[in-house]
C-alpha positions as CSV (number, residue, x, y, z in Angstrom):
1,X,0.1,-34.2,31.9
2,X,-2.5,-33.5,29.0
3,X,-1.8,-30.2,29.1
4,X,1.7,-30.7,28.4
5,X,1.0,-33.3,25.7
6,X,-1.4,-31.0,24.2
7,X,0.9,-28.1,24.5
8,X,3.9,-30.8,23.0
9,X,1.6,-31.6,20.4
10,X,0.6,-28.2,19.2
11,X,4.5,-27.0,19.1
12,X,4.9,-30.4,17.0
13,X,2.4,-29.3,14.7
14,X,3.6,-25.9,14.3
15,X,6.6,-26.8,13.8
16,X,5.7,-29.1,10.8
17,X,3.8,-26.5,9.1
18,X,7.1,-24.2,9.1
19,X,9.2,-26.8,7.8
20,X,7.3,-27.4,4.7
21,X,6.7,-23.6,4.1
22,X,8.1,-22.8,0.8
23,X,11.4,-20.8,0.8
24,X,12.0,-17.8,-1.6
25,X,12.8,-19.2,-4.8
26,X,14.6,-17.0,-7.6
27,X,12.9,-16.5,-10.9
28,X,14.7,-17.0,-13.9
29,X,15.6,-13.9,-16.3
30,X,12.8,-14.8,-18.3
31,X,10.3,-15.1,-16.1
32,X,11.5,-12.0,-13.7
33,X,11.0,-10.3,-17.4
34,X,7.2,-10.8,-17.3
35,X,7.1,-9.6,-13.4
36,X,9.0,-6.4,-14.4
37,X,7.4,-5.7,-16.9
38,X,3.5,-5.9,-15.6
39,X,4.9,-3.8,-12.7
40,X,6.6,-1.3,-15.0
41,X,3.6,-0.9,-16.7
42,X,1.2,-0.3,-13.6
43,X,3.7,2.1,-12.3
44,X,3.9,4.3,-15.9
45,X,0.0,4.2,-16.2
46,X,-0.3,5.1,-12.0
47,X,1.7,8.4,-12.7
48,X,1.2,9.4,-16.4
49,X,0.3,12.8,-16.7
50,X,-3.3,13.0,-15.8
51,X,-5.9,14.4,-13.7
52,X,-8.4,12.4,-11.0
53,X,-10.3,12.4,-7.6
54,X,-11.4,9.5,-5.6
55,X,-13.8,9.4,-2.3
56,X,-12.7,6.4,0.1
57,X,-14.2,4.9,3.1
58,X,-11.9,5.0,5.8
59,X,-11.0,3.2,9.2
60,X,-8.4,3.8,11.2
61,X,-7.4,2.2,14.5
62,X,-4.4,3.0,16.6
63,X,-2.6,0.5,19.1
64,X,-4.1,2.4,21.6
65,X,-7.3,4.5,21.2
66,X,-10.8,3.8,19.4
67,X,-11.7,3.0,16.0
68,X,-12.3,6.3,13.7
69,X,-14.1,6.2,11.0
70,X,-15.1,8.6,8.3
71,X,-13.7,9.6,4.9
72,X,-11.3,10.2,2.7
73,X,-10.9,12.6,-0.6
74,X,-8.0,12.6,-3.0
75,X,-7.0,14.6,-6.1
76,X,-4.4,13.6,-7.8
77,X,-2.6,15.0,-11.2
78,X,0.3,13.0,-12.1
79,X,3.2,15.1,-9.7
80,X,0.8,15.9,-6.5
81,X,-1.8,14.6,-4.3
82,X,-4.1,16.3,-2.4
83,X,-6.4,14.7,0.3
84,X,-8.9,15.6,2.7
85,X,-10.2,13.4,5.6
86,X,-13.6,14.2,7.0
87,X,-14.2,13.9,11.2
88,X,-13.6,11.7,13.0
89,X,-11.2,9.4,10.7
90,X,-8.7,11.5,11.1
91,X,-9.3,12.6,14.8
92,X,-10.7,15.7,12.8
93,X,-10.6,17.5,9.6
94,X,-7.6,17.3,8.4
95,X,-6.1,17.6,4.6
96,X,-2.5,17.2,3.3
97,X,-0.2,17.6,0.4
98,X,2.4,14.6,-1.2
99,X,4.9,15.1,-3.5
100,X,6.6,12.3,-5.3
101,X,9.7,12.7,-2.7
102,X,11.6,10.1,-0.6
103,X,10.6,13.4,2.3
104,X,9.0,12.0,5.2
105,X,5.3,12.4,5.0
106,X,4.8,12.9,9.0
107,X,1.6,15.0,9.8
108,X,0.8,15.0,6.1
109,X,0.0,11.8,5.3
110,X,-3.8,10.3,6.3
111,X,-1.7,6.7,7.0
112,X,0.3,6.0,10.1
113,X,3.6,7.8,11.0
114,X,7.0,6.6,9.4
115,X,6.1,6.4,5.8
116,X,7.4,8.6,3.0
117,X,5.2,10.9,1.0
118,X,6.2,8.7,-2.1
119,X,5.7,6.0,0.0
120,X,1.8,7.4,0.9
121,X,1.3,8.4,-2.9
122,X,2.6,5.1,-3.7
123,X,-0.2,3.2,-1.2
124,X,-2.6,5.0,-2.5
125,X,-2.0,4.6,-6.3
126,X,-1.6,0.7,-5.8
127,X,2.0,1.1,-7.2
128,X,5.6,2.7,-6.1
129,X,7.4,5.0,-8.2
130,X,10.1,2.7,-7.8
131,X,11.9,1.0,-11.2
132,X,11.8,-2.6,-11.2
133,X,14.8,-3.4,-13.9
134,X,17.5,-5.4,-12.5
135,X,16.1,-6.0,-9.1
136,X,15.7,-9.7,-7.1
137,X,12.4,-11.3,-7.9
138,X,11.4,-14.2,-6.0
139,X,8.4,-16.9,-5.9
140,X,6.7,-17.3,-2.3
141,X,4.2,-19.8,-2.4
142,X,1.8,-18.5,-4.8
143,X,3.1,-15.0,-4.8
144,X,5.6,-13.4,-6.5
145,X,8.1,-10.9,-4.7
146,X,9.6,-8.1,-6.1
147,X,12.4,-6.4,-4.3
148,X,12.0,-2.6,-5.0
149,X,15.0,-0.7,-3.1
150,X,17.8,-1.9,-0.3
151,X,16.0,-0.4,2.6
152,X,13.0,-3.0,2.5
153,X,10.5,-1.9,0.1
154,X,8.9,-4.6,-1.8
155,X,6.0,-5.5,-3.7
156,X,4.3,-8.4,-4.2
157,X,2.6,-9.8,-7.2
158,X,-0.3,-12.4,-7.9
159,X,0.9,-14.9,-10.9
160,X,-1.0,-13.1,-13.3
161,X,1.1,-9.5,-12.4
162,X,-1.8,-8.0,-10.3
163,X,-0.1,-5.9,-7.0
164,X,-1.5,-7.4,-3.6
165,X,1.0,-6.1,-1.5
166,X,3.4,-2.9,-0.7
167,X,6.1,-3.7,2.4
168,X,7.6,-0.6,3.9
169,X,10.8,-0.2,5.9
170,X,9.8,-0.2,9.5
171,X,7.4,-3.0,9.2
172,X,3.9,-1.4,7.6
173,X,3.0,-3.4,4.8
174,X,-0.4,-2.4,3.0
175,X,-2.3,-5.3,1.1
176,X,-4.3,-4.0,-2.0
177,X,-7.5,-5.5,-3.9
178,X,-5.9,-4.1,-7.1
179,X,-7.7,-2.3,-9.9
180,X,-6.9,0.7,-12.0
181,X,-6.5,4.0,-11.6
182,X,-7.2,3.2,-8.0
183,X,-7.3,0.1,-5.6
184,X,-10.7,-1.2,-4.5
185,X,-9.7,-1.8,-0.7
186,X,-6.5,-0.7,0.6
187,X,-5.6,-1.8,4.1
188,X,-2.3,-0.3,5.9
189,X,-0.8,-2.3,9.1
190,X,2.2,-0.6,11.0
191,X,3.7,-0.5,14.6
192,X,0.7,2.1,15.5
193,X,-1.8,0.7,14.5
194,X,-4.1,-0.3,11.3
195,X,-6.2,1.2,8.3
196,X,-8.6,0.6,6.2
197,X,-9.9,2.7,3.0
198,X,-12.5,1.0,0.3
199,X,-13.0,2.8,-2.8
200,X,-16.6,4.2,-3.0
201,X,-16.0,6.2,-6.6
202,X,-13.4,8.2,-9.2
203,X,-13.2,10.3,-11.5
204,X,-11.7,12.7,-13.9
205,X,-10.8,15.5,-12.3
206,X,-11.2,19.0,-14.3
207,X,-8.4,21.8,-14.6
208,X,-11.1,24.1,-13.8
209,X,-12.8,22.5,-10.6
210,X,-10.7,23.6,-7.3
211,X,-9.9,21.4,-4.4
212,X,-13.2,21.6,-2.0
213,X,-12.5,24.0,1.0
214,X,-8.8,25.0,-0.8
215,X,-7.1,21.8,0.8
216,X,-3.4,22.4,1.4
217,X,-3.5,25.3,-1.2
């Protein structure tokens, strides 16, 4: 019997906390006009025509399988990026091309399966290559969603325009500590499991200075 009152109880509870979570609510045009353009903005500065490298510490976890750890090297100039994961994050040394392309990024991206290589760049930059002009923006709670496409990508936005959060069709959704040109902590959860990169340091990246070990040359 106090098991079942307990149990009653709890179900009672939970059940009041989901009633008075806040539903969507749609922005007016004026204030949808600051979201847009604070994403806008991220998004044109993310892939203006320049030229960096970043070294991340990585985690990765499948659903099944143990933690990896290790890390990750990108290169990126404004239409391509280049990574390299060291052993064992990646199982083993691996590296990988992206393109800005809606092509699925499959054995070449460093995230889990099912993403897009725009998708991967996009994760990795903070920001999608996605226009925001004319699409749904809504208030959550304290966040601000943006809906970026009609097969589920969206982003959400603190109140002061800072990306937190990328969602992905198929349910992987990647939370950001935002900060320019690169994210401090980027953490990736999809049907296969999770990962985790934190931003250990960036930099310009010279014309003359080659991908180390000619990474997916």
């Amino acid at each position: 019997m106090r098991r079942a009152a307990a149990f009653s109880l709890a179900l009672a509870i939970l059940g009041a906390a989901c009633a008075t979570a806040p539903p969507p609510a749609r922005l007016t045009a004026e204030e949808a006009s600051t979201v847009v353009n604070a994403w806008d903005a991220r998004r044109a500065a993310a892939y203006s025509p320049r030229r960096l490298k970043a070294l991340f510490k990585g985690e990765a976890a499948p659903k099944a399988g143990a933690t990896m750890r290790g890390y990750l090297t990108v290169f990126w100039d404004g239409t391509t990026l280049v990574w390299k994961a060291s052993a064992p994050l990646a199982g083993r040394g691996r590296d990988g091309r992206l393109a800005r392309s809606a092509e699925p990024a499959g054995e070449a991206s460093p995230f889990p399966a099912g993403l897009t290589s725009a998708d991967v760049v996009g994760a990795l930059l903070g920001v999608l290559d996605l226009p925001a002009a004319g699409r749904p923006v809504d208030r959550i709670g304290k966040e601000i969603r943006l809906t970026l496409d009609d097969a589920g990508r969206e982003a959400f936005l603190s109140p002061d325009g800072t990306v937190t959060a990328l969602a992905f069709p198929g349910g992987t959704r990647v939370t950001l500590e935002g900060a320019s040109p690169f994210p401090l902590r980027i953490s990736a959860k999809g049907p296969r499991g999770t990962a985790t990169l934190v931003l250990e340091s960036w930099a310009a990246w010279p014309v003359e200075e080659p991908v180390p070990g000619g990474a997916a040359s």
